[in-house]
The first five atom37 places (N, CA, C, CB, O) and aatype in JSON, in Angstrom:
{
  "aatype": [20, 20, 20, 20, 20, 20, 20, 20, 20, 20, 20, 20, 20, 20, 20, 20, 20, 20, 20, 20, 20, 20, 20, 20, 20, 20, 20, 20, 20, 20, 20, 20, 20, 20, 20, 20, 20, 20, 20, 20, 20, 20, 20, 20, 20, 20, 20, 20, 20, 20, 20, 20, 20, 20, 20, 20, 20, 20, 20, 20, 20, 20, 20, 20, 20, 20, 20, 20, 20, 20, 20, 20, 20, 20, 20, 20, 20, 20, 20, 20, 20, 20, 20, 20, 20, 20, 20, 20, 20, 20, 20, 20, 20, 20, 20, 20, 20, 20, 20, 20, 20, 20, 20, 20, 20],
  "atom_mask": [
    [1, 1, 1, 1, 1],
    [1, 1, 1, 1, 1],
    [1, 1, 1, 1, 1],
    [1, 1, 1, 1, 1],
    [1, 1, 1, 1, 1],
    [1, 1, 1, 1, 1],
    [1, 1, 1, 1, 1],
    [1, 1, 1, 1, 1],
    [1, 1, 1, 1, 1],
    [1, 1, 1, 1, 1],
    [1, 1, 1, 1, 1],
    [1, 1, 1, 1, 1],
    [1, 1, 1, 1, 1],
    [1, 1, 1, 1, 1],
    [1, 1, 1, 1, 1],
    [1, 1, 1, 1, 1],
    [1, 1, 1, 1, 1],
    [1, 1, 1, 1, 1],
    [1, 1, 1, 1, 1],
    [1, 1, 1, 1, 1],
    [1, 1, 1, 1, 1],
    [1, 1, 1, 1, 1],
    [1, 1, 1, 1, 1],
    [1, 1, 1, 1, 1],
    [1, 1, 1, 1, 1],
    [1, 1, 1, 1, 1],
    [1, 1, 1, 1, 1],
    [1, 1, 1, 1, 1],
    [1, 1, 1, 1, 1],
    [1, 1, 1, 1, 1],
    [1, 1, 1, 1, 1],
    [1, 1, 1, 1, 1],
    [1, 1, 1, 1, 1],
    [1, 1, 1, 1, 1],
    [1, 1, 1, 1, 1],
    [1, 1, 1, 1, 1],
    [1, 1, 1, 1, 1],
    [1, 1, 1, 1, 1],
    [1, 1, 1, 1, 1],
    [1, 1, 1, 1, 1],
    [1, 1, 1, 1, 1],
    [1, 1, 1, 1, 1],
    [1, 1, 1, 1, 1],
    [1, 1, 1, 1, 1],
    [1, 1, 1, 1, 1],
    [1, 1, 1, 1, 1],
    [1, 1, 1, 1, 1],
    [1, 1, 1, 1, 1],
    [1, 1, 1, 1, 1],
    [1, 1, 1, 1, 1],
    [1, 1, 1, 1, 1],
    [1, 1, 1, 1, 1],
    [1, 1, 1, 1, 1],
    [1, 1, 1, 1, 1],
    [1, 1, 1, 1, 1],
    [1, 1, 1, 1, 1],
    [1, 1, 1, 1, 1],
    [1, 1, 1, 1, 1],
    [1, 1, 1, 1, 1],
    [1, 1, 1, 1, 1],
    [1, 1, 1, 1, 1],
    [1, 1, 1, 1, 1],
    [1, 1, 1, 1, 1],
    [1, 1, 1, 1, 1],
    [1, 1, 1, 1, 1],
    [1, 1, 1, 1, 1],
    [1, 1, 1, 1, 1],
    [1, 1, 1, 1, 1],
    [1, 1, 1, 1, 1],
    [1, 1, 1, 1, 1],
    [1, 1, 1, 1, 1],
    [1, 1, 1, 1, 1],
    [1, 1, 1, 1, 1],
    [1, 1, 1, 1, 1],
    [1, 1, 1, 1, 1],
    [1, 1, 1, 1, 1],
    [1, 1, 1, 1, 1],
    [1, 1, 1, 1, 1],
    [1, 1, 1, 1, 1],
    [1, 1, 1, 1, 1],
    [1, 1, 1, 1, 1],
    [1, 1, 1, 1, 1],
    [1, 1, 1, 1, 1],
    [1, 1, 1, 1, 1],
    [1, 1, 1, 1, 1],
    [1, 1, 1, 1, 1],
    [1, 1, 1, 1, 1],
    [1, 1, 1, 1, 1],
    [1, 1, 1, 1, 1],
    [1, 1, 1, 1, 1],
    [1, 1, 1, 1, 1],
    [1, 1, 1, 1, 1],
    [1, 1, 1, 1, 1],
    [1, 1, 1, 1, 1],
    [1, 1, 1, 1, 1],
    [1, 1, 1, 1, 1],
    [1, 1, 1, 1, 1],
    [1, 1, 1, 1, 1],
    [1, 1, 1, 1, 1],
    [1, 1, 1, 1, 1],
    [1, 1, 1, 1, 1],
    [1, 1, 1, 1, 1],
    [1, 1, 1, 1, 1],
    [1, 1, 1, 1, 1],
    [1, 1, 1, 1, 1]
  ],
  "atom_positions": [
    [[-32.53, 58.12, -3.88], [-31.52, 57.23, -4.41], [-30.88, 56.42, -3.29], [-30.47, 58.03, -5.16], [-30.59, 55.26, -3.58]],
    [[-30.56, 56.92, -1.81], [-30.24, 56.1, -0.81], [-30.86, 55.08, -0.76], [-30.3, 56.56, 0.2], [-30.24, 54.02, -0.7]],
    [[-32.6, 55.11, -0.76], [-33.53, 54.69, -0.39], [-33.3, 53.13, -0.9], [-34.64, 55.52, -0.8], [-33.43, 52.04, -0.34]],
    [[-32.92, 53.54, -2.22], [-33.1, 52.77, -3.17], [-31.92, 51.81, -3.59], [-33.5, 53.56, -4.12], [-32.06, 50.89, -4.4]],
    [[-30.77, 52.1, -2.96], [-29.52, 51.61, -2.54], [-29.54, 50.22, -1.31], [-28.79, 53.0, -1.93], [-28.95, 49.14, -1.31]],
    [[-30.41, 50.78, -0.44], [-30.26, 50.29, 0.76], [-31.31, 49.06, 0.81], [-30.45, 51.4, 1.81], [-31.14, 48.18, 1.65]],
    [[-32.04, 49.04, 0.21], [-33.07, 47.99, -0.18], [-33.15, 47.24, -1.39], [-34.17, 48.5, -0.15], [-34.2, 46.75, -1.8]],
    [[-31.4, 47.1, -2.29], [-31.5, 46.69, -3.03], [-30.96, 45.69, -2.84], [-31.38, 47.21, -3.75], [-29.84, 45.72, -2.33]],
    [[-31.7, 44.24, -3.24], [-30.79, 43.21, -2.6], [-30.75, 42.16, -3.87], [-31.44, 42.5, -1.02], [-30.93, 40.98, -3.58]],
    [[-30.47, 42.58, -5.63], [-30.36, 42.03, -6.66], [-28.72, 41.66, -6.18], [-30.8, 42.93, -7.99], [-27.84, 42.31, -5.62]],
    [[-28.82, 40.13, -6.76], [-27.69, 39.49, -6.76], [-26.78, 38.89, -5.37], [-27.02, 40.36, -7.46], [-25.7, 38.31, -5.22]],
    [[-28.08, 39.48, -4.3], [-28.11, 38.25, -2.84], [-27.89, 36.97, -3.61], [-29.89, 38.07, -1.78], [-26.73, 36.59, -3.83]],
    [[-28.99, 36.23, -4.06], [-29.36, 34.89, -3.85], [-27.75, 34.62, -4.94], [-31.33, 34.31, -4.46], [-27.09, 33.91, -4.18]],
    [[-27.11, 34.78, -5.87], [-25.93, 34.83, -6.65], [-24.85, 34.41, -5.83], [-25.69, 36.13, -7.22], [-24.24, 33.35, -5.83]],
    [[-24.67, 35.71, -4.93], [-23.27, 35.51, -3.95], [-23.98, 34.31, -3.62], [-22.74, 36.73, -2.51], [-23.89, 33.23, -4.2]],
    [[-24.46, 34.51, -2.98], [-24.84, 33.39, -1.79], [-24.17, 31.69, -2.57], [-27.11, 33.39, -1.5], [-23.05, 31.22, -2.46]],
    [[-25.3, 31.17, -3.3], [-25.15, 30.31, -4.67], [-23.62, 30.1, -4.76], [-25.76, 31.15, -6.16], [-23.12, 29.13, -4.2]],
    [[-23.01, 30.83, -5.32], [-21.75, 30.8, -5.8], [-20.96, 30.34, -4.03], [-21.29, 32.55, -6.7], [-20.49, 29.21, -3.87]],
    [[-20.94, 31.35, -2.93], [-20.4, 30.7, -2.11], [-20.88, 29.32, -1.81], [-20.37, 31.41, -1.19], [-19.98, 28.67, -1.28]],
    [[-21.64, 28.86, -1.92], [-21.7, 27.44, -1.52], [-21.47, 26.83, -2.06], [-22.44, 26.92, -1.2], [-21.24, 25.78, -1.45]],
    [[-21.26, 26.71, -3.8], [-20.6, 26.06, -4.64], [-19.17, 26.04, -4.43], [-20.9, 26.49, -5.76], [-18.51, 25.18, -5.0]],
    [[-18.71, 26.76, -3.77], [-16.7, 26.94, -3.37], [-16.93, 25.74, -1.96], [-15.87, 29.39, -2.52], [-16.37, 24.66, -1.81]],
    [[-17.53, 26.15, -1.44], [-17.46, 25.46, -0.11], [-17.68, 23.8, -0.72], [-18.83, 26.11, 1.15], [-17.02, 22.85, -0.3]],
    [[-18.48, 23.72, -1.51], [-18.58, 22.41, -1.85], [-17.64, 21.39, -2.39], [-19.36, 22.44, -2.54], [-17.42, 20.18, -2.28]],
    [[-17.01, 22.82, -3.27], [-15.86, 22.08, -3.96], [-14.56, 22.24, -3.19], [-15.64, 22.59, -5.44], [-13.62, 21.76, -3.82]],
    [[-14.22, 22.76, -2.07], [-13.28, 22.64, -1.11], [-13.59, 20.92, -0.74], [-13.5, 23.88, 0.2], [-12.92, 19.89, -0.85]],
    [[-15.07, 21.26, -0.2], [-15.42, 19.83, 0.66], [-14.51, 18.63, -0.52], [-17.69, 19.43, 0.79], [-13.44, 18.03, -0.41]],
    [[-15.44, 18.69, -1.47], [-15.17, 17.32, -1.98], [-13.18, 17.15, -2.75], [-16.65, 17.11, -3.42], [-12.5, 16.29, -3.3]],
    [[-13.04, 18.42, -2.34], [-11.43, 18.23, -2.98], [-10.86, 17.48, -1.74], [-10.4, 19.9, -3.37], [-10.29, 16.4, -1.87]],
    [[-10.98, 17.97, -0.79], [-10.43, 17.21, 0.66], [-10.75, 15.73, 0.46], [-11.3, 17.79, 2.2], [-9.85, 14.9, 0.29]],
    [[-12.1, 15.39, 0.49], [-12.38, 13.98, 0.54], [-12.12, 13.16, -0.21], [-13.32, 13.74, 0.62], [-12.02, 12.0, 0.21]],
    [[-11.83, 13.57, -2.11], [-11.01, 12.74, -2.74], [-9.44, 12.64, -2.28], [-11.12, 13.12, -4.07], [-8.82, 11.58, -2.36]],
    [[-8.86, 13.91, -1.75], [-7.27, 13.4, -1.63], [-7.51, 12.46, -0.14], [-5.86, 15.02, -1.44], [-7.34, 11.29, -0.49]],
    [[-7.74, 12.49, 0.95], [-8.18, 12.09, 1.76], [-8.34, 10.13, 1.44], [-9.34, 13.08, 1.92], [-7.7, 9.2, 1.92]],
    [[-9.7, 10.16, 0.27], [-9.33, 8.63, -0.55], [-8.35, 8.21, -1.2], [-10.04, 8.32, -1.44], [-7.86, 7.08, -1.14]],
    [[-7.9, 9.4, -2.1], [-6.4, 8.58, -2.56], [-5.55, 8.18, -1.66], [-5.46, 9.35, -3.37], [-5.0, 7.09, -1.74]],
    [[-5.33, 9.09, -0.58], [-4.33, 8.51, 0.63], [-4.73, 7.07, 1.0], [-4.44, 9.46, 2.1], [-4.13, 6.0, 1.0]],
    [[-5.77, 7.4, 1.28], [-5.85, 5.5, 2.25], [-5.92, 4.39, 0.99], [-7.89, 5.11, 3.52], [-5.86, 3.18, 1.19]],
    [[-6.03, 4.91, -0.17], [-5.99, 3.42, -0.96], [-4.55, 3.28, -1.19], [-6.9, 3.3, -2.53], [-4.09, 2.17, -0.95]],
    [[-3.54, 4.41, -1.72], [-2.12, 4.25, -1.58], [-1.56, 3.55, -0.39], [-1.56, 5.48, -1.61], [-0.67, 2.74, -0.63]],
    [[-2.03, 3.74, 1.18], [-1.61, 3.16, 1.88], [-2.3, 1.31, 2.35], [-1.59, 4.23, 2.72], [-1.78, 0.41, 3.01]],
    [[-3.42, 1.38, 1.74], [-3.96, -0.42, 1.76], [-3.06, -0.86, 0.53], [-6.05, -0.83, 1.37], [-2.75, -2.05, 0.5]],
    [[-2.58, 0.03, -0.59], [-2.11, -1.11, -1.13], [-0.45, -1.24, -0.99], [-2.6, -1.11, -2.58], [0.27, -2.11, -1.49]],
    [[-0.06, -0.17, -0.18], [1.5, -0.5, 0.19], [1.5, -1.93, 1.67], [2.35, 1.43, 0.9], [2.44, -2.65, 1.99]],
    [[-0.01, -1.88, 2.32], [-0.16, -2.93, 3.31], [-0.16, -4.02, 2.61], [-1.29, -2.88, 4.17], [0.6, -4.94, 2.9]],
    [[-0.91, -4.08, 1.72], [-1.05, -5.46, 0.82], [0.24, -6.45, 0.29], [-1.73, -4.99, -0.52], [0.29, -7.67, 0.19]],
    [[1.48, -5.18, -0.07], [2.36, -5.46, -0.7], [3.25, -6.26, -0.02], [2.78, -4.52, -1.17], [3.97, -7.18, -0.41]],
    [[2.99, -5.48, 1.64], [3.8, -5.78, 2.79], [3.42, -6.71, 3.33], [3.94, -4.94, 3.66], [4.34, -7.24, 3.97]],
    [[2.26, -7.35, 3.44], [1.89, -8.76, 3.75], [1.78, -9.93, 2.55], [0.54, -8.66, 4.4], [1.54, -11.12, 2.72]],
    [[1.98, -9.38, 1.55], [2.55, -10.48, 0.45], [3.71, -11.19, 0.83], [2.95, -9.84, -0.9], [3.95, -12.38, 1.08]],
    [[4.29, -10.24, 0.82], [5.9, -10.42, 0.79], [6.44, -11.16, 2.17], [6.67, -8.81, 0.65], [7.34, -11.99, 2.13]],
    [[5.8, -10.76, 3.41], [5.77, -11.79, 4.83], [5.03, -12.83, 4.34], [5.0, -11.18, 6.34], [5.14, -13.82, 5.06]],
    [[4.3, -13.0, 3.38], [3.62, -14.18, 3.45], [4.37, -15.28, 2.63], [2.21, -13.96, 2.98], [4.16, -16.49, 2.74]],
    [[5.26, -14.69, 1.82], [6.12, -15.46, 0.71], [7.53, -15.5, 1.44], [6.2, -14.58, -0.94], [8.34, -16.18, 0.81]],
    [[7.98, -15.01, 2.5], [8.82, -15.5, 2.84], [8.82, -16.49, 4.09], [9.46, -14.62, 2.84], [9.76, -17.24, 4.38]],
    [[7.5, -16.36, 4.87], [7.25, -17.56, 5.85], [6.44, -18.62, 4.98], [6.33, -17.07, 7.29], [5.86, -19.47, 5.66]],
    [[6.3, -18.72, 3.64], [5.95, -19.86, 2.94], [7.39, -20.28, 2.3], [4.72, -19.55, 1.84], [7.54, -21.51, 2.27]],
    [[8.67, -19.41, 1.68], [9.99, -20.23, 1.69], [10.76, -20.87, 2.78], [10.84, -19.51, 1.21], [11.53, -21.8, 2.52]],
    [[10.58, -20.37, 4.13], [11.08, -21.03, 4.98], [10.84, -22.35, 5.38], [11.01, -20.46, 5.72], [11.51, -23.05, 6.14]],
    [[9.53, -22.68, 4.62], [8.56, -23.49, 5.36], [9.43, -24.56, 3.52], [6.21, -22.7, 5.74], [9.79, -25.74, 3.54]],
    [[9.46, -24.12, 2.95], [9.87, -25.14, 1.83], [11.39, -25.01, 1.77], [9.17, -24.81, 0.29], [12.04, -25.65, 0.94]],
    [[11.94, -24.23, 2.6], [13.88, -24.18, 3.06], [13.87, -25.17, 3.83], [14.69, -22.73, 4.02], [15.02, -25.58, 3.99]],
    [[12.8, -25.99, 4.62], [12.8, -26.69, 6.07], [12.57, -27.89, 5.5], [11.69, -26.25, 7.29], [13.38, -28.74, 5.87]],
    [[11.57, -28.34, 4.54], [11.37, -29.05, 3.95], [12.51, -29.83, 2.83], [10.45, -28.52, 3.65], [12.49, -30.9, 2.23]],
    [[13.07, -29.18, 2.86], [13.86, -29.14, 1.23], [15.32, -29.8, 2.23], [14.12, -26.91, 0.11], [16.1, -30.66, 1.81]],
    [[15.43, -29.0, 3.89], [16.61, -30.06, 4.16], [16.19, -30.98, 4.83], [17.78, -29.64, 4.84], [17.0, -31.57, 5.55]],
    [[14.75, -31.4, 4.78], [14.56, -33.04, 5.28], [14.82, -33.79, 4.72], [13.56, -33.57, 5.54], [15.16, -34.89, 5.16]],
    [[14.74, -33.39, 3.28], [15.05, -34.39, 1.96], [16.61, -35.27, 2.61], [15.44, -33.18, 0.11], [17.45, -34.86, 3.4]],
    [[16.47, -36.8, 1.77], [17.61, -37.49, 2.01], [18.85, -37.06, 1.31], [17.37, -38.75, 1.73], [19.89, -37.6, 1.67]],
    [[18.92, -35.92, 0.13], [19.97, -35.08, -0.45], [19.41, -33.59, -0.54], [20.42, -35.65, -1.91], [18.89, -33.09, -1.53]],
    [[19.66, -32.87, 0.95], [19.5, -31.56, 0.96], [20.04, -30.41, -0.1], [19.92, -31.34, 2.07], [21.23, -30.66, 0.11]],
    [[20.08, -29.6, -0.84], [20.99, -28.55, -1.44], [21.05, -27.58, -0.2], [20.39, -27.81, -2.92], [20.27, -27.33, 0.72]],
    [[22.26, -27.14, -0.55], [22.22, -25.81, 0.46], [21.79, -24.64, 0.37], [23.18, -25.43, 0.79], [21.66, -23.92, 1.36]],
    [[21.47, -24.18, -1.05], [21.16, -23.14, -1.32], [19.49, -23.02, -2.06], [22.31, -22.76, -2.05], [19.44, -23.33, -3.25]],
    [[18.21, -22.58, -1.41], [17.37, -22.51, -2.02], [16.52, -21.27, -2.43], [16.94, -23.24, -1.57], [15.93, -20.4, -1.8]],
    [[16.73, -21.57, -3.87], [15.82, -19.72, -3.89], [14.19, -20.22, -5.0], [17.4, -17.83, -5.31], [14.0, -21.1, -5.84]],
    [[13.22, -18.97, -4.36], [12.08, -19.01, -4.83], [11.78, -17.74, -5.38], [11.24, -19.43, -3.95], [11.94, -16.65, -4.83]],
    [[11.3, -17.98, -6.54], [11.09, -16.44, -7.19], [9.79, -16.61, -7.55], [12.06, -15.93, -8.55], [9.66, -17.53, -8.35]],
    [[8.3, -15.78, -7.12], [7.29, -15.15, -7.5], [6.77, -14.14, -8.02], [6.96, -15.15, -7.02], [7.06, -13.12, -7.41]],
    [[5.99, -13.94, -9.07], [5.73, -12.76, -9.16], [4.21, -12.45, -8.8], [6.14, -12.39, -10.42], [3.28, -13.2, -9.14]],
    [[4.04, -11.26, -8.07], [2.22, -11.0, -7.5], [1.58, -9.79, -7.88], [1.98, -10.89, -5.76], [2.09, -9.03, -7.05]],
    [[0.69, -8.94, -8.68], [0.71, -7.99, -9.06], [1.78, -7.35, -10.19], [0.63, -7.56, -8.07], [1.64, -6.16, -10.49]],
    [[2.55, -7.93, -10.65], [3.71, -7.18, -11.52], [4.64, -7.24, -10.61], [3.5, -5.64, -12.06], [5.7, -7.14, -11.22]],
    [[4.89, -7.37, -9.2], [6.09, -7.03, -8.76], [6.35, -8.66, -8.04], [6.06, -5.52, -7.71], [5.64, -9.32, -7.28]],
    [[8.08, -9.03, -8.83], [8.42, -10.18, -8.51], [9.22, -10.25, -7.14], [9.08, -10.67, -9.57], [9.89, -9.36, -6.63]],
    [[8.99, -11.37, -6.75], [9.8, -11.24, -5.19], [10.66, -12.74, -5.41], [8.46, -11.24, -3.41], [10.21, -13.79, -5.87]],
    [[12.13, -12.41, -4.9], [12.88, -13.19, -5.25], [13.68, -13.94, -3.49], [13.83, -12.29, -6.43], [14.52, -13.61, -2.65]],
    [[13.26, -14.44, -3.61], [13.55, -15.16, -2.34], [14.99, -16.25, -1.73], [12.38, -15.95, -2.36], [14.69, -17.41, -2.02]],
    [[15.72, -16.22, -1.35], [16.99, -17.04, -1.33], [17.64, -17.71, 0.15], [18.06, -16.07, -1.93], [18.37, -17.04, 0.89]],
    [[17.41, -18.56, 0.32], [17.79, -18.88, 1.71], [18.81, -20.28, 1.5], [16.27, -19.19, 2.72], [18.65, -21.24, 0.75]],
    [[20.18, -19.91, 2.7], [21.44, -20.81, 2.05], [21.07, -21.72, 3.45], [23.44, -19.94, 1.78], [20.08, -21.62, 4.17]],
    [[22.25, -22.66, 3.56], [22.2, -23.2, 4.74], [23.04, -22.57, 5.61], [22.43, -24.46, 4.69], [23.18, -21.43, 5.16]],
    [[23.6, -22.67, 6.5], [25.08, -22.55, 7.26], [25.94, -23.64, 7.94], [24.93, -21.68, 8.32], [26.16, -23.86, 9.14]],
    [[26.36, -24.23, 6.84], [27.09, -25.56, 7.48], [28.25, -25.42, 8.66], [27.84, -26.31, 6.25], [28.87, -26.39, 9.1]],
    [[28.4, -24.31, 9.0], [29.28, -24.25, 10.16], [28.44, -25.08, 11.45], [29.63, -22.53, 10.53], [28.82, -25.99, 12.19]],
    [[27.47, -24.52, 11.37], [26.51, -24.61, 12.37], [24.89, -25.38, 12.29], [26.4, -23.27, 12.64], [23.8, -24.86, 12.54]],
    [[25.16, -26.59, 11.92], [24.02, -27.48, 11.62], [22.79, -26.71, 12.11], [24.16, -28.93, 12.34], [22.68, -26.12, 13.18]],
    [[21.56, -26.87, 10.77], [20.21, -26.57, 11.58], [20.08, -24.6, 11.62], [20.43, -27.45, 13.56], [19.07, -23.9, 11.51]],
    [[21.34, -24.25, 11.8], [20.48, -22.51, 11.6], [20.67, -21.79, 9.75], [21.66, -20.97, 13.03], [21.65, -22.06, 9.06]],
    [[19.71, -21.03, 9.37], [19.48, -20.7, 8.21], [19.83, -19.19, 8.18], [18.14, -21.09, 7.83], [19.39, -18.43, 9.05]],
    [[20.44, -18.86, 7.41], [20.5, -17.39, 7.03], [19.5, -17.36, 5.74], [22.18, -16.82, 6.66], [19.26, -18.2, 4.87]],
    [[18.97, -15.88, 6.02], [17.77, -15.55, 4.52], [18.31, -14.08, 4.21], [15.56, -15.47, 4.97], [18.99, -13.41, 4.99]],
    [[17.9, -13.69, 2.96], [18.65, -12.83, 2.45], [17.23, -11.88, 2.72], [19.43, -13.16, 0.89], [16.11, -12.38, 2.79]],
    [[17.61, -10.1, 2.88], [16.54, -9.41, 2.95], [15.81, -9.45, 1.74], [16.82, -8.2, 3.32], [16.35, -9.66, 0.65]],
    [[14.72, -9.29, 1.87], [13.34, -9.02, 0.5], [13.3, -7.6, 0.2], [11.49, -9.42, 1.03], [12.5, -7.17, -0.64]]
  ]
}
């Protein structure tokens, strides 16, 4: 009965099988959260170069807007990109000809 103990190797190839199926699914659990991370963070980059891009395109029509021969002082631009609107507002400062205050985004 030792004999017969010691040379029994039913349900090797099983363990075995089964451990590499865990290992696999460790692997691929890592590598999906791993992808969700970096697409959460390209699209918080995206959001963040929208939004620099829409406010060095109002400055550029704040600059414009007091070349005009009847400037307003107050100009605001509102976009929306993806669902999320960006509201843009830049006054003049007549104390001080020529410098602009902009409101944060």
């Amino acid at each position: 009965m030792v004999r017969r103990l010691r040379h029994n190797q039913d349900g090797v190839v099983f363990v075995t099988v089964l451990m590499v199926i865990i290992v696999m699914m460790v692997l691929a659990t890592s590598i999906t959260s791993m992808n969700v991370s970096q697409v959460k963070t390209a699209e918080s980059e995206v959001q963040r170069i929208q939004a620099e891009l829409l406010a060095a395109g109002t400055l550029a029509l704040t600059y414009t807007d007091q070349q005009a021969p009847t400037p307003t002082g107050v100009f605001t631009y509102q976009e929306s990109l993806d669902g999320i609107t960006y509201t843009m507002t830049s006054t003049m400062n007549t104390s001080n000809s020529g410098v602009f205050q902009t409101d944060d985004l």
